[in-house]
C-alpha positions as CSV (number, residue, x, y, z in Angstrom):
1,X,-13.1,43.4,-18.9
2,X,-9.8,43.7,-16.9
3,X,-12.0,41.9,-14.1
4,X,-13.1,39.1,-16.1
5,X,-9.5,38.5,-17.2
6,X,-8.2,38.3,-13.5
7,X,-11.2,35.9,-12.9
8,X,-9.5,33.7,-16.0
9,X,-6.3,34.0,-14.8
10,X,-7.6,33.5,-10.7
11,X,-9.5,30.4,-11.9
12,X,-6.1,28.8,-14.2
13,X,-3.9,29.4,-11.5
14,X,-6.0,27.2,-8.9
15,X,-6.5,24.7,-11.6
16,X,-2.8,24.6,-12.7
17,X,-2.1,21.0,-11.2
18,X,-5.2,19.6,-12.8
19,X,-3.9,21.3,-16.2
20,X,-0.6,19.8,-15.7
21,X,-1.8,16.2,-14.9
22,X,-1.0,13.7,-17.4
23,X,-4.0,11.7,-19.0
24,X,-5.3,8.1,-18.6
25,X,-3.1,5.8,-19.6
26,X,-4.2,1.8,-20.5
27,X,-1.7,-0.5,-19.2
28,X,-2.1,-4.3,-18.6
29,X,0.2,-6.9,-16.4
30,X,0.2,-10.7,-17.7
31,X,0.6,-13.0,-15.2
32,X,1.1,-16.3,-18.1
33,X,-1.6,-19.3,-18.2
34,X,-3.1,-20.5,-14.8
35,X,-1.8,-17.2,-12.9
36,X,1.8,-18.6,-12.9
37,X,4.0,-15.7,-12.6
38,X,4.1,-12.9,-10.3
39,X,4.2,-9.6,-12.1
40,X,6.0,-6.3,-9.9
41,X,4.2,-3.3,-11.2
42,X,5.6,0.4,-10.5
43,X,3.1,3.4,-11.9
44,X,5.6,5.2,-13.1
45,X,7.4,3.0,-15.1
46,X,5.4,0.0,-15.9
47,X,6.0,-3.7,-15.1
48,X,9.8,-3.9,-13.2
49,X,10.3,-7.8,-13.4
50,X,7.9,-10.9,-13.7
51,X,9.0,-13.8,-11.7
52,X,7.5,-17.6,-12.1
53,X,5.7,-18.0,-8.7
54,X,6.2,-21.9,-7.9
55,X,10.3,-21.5,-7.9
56,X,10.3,-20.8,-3.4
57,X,8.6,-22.1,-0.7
58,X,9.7,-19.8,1.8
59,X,9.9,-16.1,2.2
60,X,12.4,-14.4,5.1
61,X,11.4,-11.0,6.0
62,X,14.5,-8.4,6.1
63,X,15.1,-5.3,7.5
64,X,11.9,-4.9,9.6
65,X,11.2,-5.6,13.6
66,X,9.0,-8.7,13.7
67,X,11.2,-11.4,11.7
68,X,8.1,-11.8,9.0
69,X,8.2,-15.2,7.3
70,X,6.1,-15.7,4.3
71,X,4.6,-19.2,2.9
72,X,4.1,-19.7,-0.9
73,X,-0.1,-20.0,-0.6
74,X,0.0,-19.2,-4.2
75,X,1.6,-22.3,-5.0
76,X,-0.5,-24.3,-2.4
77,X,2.1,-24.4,0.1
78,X,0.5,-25.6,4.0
79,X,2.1,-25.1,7.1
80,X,1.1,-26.9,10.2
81,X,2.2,-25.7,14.2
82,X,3.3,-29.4,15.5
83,X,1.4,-29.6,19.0
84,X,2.7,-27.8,21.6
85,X,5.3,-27.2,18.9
86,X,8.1,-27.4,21.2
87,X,11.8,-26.9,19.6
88,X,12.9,-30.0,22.2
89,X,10.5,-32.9,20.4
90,X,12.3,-32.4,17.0
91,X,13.6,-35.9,17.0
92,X,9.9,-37.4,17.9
93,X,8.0,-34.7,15.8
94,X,6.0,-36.4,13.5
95,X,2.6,-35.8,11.4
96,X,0.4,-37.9,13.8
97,X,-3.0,-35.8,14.1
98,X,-2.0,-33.6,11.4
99,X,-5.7,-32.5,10.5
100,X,-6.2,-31.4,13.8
101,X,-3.1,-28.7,14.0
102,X,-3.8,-25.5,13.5
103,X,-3.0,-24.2,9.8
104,X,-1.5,-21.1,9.6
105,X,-1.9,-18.5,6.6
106,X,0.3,-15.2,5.5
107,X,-1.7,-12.3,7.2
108,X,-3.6,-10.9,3.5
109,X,-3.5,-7.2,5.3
110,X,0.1,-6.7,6.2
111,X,3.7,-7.8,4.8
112,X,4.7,-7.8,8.5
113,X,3.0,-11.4,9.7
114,X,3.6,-14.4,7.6
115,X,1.8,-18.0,8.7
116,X,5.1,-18.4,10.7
117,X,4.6,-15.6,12.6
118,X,0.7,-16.7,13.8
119,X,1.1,-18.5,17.1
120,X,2.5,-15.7,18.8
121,X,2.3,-15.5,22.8
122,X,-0.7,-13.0,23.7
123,X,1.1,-9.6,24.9
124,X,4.8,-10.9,24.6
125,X,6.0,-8.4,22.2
126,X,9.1,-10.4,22.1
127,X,7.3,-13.9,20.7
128,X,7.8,-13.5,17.1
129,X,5.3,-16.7,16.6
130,X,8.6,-19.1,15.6
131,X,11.0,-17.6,18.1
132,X,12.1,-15.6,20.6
133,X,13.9,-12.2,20.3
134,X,16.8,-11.9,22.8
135,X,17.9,-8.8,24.4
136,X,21.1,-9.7,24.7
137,X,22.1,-11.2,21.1
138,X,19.7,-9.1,19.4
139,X,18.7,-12.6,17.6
140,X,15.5,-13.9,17.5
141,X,15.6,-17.7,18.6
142,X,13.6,-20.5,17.0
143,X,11.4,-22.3,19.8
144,X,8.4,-24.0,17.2
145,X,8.4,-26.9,14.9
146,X,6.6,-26.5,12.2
147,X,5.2,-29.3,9.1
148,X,5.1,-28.0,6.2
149,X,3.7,-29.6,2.8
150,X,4.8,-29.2,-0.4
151,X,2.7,-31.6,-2.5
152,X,0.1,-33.7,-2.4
153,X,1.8,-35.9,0.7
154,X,4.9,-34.5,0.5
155,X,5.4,-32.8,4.3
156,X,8.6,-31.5,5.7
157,X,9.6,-31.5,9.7
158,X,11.3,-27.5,9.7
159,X,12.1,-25.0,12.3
160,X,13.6,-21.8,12.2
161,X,16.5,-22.0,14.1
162,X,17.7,-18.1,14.3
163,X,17.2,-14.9,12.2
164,X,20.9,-12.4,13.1
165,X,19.4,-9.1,14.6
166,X,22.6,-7.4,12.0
167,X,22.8,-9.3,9.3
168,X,19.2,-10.3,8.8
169,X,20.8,-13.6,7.7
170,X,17.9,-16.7,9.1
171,X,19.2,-20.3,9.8
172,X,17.3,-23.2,9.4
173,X,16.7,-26.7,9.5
174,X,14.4,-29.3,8.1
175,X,14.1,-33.1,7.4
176,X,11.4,-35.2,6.3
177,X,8.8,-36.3,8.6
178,X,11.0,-39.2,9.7
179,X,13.9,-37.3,10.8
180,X,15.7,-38.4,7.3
181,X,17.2,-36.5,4.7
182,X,18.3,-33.2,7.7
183,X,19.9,-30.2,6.4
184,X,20.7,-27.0,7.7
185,X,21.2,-24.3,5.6
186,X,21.4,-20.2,6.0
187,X,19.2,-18.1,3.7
188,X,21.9,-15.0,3.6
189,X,20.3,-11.4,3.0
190,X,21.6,-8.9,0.5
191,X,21.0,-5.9,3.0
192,X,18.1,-3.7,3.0
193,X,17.5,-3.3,-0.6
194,X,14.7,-6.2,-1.0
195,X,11.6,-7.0,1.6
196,X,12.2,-10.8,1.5
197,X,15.1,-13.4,0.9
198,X,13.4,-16.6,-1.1
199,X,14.2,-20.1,-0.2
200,X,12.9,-23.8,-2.0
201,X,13.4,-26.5,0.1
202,X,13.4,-29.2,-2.9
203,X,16.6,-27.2,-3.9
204,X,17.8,-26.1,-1.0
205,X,18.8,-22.8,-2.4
206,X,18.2,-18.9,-1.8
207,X,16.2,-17.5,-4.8
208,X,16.8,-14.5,-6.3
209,X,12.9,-13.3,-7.5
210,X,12.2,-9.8,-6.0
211,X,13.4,-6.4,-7.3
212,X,14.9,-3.1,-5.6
213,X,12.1,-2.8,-3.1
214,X,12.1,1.1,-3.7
215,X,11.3,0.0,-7.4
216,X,7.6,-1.2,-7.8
217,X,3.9,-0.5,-6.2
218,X,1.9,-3.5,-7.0
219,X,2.6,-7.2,-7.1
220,X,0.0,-8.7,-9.5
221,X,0.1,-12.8,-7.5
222,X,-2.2,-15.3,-5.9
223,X,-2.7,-15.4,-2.6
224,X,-4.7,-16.5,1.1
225,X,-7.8,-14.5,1.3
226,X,-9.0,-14.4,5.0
227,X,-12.0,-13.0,5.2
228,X,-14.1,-15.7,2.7
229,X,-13.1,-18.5,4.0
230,X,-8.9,-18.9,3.3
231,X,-9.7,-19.0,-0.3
232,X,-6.5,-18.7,-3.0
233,X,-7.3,-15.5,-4.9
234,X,-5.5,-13.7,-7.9
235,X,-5.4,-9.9,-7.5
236,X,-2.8,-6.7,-6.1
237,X,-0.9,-6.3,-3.2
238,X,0.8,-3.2,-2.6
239,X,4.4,-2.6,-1.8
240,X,5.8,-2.0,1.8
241,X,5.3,2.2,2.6
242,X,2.3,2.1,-0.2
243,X,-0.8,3.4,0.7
244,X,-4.1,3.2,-1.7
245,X,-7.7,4.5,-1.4
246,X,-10.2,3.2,-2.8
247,X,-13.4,5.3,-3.2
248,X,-16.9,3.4,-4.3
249,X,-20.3,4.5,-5.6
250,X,-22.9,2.6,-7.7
251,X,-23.0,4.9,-11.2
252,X,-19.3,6.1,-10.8
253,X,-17.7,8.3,-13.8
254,X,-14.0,6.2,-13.4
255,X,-12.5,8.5,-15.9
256,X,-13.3,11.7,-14.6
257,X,-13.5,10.9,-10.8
258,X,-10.4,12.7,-9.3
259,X,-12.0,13.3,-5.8
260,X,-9.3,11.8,-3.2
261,X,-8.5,14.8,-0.4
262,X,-10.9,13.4,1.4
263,X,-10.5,9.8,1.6
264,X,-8.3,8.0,3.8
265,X,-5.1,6.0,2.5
266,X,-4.9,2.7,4.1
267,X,-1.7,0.6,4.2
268,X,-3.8,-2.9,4.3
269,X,-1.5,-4.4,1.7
270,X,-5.0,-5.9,-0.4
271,X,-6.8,-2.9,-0.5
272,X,-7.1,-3.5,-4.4
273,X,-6.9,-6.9,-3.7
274,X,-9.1,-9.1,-6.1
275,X,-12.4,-7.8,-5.9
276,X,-12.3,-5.9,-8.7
277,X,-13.8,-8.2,-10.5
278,X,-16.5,-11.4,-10.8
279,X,-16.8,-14.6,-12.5
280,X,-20.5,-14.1,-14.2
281,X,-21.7,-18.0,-14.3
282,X,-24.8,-16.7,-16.3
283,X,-22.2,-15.4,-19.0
284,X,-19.7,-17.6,-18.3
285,X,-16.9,-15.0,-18.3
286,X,-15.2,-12.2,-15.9
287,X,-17.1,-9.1,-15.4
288,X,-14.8,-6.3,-13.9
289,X,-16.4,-3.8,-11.3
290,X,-17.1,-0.1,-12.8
291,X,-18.3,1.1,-9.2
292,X,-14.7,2.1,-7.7
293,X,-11.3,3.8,-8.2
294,X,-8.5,3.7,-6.4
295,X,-5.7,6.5,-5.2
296,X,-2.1,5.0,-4.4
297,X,0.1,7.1,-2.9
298,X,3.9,4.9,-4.4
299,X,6.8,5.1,-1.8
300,X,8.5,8.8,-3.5
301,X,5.0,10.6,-2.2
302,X,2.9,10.4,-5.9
303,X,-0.9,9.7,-6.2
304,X,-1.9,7.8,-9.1
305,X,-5.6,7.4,-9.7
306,X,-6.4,3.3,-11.6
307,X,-9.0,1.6,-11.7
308,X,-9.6,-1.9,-14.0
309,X,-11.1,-2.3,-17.4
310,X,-10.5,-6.1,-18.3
311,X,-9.2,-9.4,-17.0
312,X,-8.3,-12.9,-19.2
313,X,-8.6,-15.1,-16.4
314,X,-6.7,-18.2,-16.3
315,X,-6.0,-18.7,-20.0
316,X,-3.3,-15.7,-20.1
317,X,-3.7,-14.3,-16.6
318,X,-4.3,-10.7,-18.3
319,X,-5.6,-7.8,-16.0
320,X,-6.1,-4.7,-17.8
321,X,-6.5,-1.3,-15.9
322,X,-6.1,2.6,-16.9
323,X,-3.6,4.6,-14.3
324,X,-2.9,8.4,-14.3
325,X,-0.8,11.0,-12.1
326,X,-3.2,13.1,-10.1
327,X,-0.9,14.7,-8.0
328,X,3.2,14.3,-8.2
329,X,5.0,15.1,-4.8
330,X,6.4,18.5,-5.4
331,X,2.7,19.6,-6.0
332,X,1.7,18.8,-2.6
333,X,4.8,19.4,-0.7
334,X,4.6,22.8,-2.4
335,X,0.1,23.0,-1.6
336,X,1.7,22.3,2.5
337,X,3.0,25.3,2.0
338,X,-0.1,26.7,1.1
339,X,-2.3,25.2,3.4
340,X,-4.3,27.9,6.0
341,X,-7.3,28.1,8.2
342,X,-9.9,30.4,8.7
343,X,-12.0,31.4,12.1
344,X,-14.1,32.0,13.2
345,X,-16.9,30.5,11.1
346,X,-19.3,31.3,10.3
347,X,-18.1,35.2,11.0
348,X,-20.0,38.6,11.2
349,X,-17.6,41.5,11.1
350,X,-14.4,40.3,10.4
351,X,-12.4,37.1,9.9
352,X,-8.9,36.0,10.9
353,X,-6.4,33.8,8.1
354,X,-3.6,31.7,10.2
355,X,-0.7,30.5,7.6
356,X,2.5,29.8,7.3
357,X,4.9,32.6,5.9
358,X,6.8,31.6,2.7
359,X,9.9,32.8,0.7
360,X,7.9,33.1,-2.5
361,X,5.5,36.3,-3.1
362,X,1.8,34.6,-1.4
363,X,-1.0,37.4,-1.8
364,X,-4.7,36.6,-0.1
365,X,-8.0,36.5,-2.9
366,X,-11.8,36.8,-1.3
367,X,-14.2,35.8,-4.2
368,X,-17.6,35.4,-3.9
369,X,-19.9,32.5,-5.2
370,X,-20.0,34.4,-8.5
371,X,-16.0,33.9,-9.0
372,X,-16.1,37.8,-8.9
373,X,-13.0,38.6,-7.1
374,X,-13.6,41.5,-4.6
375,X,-10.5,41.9,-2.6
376,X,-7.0,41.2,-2.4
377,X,-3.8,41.3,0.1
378,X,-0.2,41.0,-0.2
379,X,0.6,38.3,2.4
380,X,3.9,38.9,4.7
381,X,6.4,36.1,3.1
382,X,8.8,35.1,6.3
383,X,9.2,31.7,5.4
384,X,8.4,29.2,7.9
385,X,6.6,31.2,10.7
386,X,2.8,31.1,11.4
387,X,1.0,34.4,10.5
388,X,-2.0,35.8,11.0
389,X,-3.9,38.4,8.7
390,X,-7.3,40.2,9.6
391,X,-9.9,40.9,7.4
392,X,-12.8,43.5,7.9
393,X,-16.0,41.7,6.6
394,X,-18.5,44.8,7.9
395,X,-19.2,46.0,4.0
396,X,-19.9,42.5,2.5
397,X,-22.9,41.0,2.4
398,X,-24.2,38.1,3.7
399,X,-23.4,34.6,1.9
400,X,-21.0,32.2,1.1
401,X,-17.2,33.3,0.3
402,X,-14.2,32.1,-1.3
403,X,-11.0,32.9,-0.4
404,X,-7.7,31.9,-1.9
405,X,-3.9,31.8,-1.1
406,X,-1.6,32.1,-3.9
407,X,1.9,31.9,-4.6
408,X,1.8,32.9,-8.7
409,X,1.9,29.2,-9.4
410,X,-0.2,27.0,-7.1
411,X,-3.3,28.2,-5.0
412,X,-5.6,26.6,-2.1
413,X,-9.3,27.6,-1.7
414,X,-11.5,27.4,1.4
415,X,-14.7,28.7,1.9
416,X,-16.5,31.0,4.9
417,X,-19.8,32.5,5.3
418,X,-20.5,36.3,6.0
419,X,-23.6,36.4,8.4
420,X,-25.9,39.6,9.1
């Protein structure tokens, strides 16, 4: 009896962060008719601020190496590299040939390379696409024109005339196409606290449309995707320091799948992305995917499992979805802890346990493939230092083992085989 209850306790102890896991929770993000808000999402706490989309043209990266600038593709926004796009032909520049520039697109896997940032200089780590970083000024220095269009022939002559290496502060200028109508105009940074500074050019003002950067996950939006053919696609880009993984399988249990140690967490901004669901033409409706989940690890070190349940489509721009906590921060800062390794394996006469001493009581479980526990060890606590403890396998039999380090709240498990 005594040895059943131990077993209990054993098995509620390694279990105690699936126990303490909150459930499933339904959630949805409305993006308004015809997709035309952008929607900040944060797993925590829900939807941070919804901004309408078509209000900038221009997004300035802050706080980051490469001098990012962003295009508004979800608002149709085009930009065009004038041939040659030398800084020294602005007075000439004009939209002669147009449909045979290159158009340039927002990179769809990383924050870090807008369309302005596409005709960099093959292995000049200084080329920042539009300009020029400069070792003395620490500024980067514009060196492309650019066309830009804004409407159906409504195109703008624009370069980016400097971004301050301290102040993050970018100066530009732009005219229309016949040199008319030129302003110059700084878009001024608030610091560090935001990814990007928003600018219209119809307006000529800096728009204030994105929250605390440390606040939010997901941006619900439109946007470029590069793979298909440049299409405009509605779907979830994650936040700066976000990482997601997504794991598929025809005939997958969404609810219950929890599996994520061993996947790998990308930082490909669309790994959700927007192929989470279909348009069935048969059915005339959207049809969301039930083969995958996806693990996002938010910016304070949390893994939420979601996956999707339902989507509107253009009538309300509705996307449904389920989220849960798997596994807050302090759980695995405190499993690191934990963590061991066991050699050799497979092993005959005796096996060897490197970990890392701790502060807290740790004590050492072999079980075997019955759950039966059938020893135990007090475990030297020096915190910090790498330990070693032996153990004399020469009475076991042969099989498959299970051996677990506690610490009275969490435990890890690893298996080993006894041979001969």
């Amino acid at each position: 009896m005594k040895n059943q209850l131990k077993i209990v306790i054993l098995l509620f102890i390694m279990n105690l962060p699936n126990f303490m896991k909150a459930q499933s929770v339904a959630d949805s993000v409305e993006m308004k008719a015809g997709y035309a808000y952008d929607v900040y999402y944060s797993l925590k706490n829900g939807i941070v601020d919804t901004f309408y989309r078509s209000n900038w043209d221009i997004a300035f990266g802050i706080g980051r190496r490469t001098g990012s600038i962003l295009i508004n593709e979800g608002k149709g926004i085009e930009l065009y590299l004038y041939k040659g796009g030398d800084i020294n032909d602005w007075e000439t520049a004009d939209t002669v040939g147009i449909k045979t520039w290159p158009k340039l697109f927002n990179a769809d896997s990383s924050w870090e390379w807008g369309a302005f940032n596409q005709n960099v200089a093959p292995g000049d780590d200084f080329d920042q696409g539009w300009g020029i970083y400069n070792m003395i000024s620490h500024n980067v220095e514009g060196d492309s024109i650019y066309f830009i269009k804004l409407g159906a022939a409504d195109y703008r002559k624009i370069i980016i005339v400097e971004e301050n290496g301290f102040t993050n502060d970018y100066t530009i200028k732009f005219s229309n196409v016949d040199g008319s109508n030129e302003h110059q105009d700084v878009a001024y940074s608030d610091g560090l606290s935001r990814n990007f500074i928003y600018y219209s050019l119809n307006t000529k003002d800096t728009i204030d449309r994105e929250p605390v950067k440390s606040s939010w996950d997901l941006l619900f939006t439109k946007y470029a995707e590069l793979t298909q053919g440049n299409y405009i696609v509605t779907g979830a880009l994650q936040n700066i320091g976000c990482q997601v993984a997504e794991y598929h399988q025809q005939g997958l249990d969404q609810e219950t799948y929890n599996e994520f140690s061993s996947l790998e967490f990308q930082s490909n901004i669309s790994e959700i992305g927007y192929d989470w669901k279909f348009y069935d033409m048969g059915q005339g409706k959207w049809t969301i995917s039930d083969t995958s989940v996806y693990f996002v690890k938010n910016l304070a070190g949390d893994i939420y499992k979601l996956y999707f349940t339902g989507f509107s489509g253009s009538s309300t721009g509705k996307a449904y979805f389920k989220k849960e906590l798997i596994e807050p921060a302090s759980v695995h800062k405190i499993q690191a802890n934990l963590n061991f390794s066991i050699y050799p394996i497979p092993a005959a006469d005796q096996i060897t346990f490197l970990y890392t001493g701790s502060n807290e009581k740790q004590s050492l479980m072999i079980s075997d493939i019955s759950g039966k526990q059938i020893a135990s060890y007090n475990l030297n606590h020096s915190n910090g230092t790498l330990l070693t403890q032996q153990i004399d396998l020469s009475k076991l039999n042969p099989g498959l083992y299970f051996a677990s380090i506690c610490n009275g709240t969490y435990s890890i498990t690893k298996k080993f085989i006894k041979t001969k």
